[in-house]
C-alpha positions as CSV (number, residue, x, y, z in Angstrom):
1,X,-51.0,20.7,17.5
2,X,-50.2,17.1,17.5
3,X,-48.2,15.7,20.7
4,X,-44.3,15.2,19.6
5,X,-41.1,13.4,21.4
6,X,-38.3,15.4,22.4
7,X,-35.0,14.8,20.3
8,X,-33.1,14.9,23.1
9,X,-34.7,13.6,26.8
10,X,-37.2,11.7,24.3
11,X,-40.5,13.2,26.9
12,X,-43.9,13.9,25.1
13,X,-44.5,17.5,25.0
14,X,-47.0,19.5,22.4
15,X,-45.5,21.7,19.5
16,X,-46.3,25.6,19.8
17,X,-44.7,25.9,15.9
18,X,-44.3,22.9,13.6
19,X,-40.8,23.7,13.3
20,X,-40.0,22.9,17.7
21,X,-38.1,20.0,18.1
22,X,-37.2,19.6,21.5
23,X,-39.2,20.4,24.9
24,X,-37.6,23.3,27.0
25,X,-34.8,25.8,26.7
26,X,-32.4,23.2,27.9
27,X,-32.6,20.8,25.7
28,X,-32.8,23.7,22.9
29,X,-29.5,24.4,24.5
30,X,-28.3,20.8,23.7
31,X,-29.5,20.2,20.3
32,X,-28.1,23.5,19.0
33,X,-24.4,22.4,20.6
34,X,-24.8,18.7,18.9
35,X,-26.0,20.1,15.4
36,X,-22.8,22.4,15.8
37,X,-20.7,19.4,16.5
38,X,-22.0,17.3,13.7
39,X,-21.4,20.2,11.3
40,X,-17.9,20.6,12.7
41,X,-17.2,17.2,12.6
42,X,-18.7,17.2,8.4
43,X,-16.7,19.6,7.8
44,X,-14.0,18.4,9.3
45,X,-14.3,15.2,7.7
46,X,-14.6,17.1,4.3
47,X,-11.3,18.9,4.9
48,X,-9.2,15.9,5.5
49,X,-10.6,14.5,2.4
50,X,-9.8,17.3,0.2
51,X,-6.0,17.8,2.3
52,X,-5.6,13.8,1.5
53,X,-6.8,14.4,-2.2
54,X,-4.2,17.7,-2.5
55,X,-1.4,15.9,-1.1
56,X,-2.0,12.6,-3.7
57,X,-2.0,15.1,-6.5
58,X,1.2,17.0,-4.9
59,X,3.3,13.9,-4.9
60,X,6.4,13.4,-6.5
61,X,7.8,11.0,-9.4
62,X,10.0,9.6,-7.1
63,X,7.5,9.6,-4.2
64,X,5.6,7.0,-6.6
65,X,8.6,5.4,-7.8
66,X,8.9,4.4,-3.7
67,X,5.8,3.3,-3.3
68,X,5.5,1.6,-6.4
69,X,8.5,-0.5,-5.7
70,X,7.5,-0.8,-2.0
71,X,4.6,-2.6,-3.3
72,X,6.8,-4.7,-6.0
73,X,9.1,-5.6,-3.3
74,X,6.2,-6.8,-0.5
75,X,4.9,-9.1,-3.9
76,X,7.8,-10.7,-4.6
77,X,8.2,-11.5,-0.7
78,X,5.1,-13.2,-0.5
79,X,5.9,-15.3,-3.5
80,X,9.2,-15.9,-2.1
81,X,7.9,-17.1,1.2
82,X,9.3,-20.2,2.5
83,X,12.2,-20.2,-0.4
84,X,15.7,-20.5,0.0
85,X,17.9,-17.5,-0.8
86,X,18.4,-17.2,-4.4
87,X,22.3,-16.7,-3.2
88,X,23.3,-19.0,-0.4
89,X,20.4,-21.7,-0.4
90,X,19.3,-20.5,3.2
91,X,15.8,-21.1,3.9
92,X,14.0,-17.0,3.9
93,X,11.7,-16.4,6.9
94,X,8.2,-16.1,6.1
95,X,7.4,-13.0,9.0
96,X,7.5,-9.8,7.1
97,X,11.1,-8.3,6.6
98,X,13.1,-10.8,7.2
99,X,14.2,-10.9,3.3
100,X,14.8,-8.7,0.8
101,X,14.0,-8.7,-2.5
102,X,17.4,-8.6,-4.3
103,X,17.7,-7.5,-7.9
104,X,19.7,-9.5,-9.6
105,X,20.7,-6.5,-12.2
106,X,20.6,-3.6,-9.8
107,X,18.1,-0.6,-10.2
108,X,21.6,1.2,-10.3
109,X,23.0,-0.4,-12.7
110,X,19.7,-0.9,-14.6
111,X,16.8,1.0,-13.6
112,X,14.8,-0.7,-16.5
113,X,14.5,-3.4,-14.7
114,X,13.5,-2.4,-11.4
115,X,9.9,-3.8,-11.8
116,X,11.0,-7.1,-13.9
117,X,9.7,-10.0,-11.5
118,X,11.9,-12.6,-13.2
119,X,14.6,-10.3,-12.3
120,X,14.0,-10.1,-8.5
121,X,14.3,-12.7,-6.0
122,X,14.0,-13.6,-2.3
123,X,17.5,-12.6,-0.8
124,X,18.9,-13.0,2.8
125,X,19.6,-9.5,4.3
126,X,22.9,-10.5,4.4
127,X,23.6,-11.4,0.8
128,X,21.7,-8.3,-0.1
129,X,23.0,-5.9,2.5
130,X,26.8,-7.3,3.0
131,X,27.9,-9.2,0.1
132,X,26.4,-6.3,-1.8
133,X,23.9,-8.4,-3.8
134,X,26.6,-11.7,-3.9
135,X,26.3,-11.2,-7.3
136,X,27.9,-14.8,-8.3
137,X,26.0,-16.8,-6.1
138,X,22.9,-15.2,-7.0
139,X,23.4,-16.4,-11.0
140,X,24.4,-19.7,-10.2
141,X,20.7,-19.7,-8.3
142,X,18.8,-17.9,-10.8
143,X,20.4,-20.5,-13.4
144,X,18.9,-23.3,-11.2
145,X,15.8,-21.6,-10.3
146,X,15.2,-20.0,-14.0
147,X,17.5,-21.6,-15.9
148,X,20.3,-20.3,-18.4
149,X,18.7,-19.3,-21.4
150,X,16.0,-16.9,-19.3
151,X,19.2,-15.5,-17.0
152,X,20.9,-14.7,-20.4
153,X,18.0,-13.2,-21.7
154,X,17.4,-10.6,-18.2
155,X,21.7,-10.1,-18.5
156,X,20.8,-9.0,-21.9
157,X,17.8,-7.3,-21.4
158,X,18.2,-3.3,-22.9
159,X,14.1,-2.6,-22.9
160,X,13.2,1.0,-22.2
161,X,10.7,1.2,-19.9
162,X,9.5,4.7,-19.0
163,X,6.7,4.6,-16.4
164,X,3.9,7.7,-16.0
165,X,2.2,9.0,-12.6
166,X,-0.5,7.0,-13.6
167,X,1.8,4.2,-14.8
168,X,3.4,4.1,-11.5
169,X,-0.1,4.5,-9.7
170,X,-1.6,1.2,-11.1
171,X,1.7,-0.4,-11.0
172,X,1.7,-0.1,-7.1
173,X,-2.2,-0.9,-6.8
174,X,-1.7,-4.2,-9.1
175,X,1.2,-5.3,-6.8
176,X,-0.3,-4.6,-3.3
177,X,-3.5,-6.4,-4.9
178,X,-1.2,-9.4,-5.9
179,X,0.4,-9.7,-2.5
180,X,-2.7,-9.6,-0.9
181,X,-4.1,-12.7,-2.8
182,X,-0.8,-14.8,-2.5
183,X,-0.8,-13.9,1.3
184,X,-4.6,-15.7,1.3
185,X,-3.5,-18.1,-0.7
186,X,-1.0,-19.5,1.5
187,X,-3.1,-19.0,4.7
């Protein structure tokens, strides 16, 4: 037989089968115990991958509705960085939640237009949170920002939108996508 290195102490040794790997009992010892581990850690590795892929198809309609609109609302803060408030004029911090994005027809009141960018602004927390939307202030804004004829056509504004799984899935991976390049943009 041919002389071999040892897997594991790396010495020269010659084979007695074409099959040995290692040197001595010992480091048979050790290789066994690390191909175990590896295996182990495979198959460990598989079964949080097929867990992650049960719970993804588990999810809810409104668990995607969340997360789509938690990816609508961190776009429309990265375009609204460095803004003023729609509302009160206030300049918006750009650090990450330290605005809201305020509907300017709420997803209560119209849940149509809950992913309608034109509809949603940068809002201080406290014209969002406390003046419950300061829904006056925010048209005068939108007029200026938009203009009339666009915030009469949002007020006016019936579409149905009905949003799939699916729907919802790309909706959030467009928006996190879009927020992402905005956020390099103004790097």
């Amino acid at each position: 037989m041919k002389p071999a290195t040892c897997c594991i102490c790396r010495t020269h040794y010659v084979k007695s089968s074409p099959l040995q790997k290692v040197c001595s009992p010992k480091c048979a010892i050790t290789h066994v115990s690390q191909t175990k581990d590896r295996q182990k850690g495979r198959a460990a590795a598989e079964d949080r991958r097929q867990t992650r892929e049960k719970l993804k198809a588990m999810e809810t309609y409104p668990e995607l509705v969340k997360k789509a609109q938690t990816a609508f609302n961190g776009f429309i803060r990265a375009r609204d960085a460095g803004k003023p408030c729609i509302c009160c004029g206030k300049p918006l911090g750009t650090e990450p939640n330290t605005f809201d994005a305020g509907h300017y027809r709420s997803v209560g009141s119209a849940p149509h237009m809950r992913f309608v960018e034109e509809n949603v602004h940068g809002q201080s927390k406290h014209c969002n949170n406390y003046l419950a939307g300061n829904a006056v202030e925010y048209r005068k804004g939108l007029i200026a920002r938009i203009g009339l004829e666009e915030v009469e056509r949002i007020e006016s504004d019936q579409t149905l939108r009905k949003y799939t799984r699916e729907g919802l899935i790309e909706l959030a991976k467009h928006y996190r996508e879009a927020a992402r390049k905005l956020m390099k943009e103004k790097e």
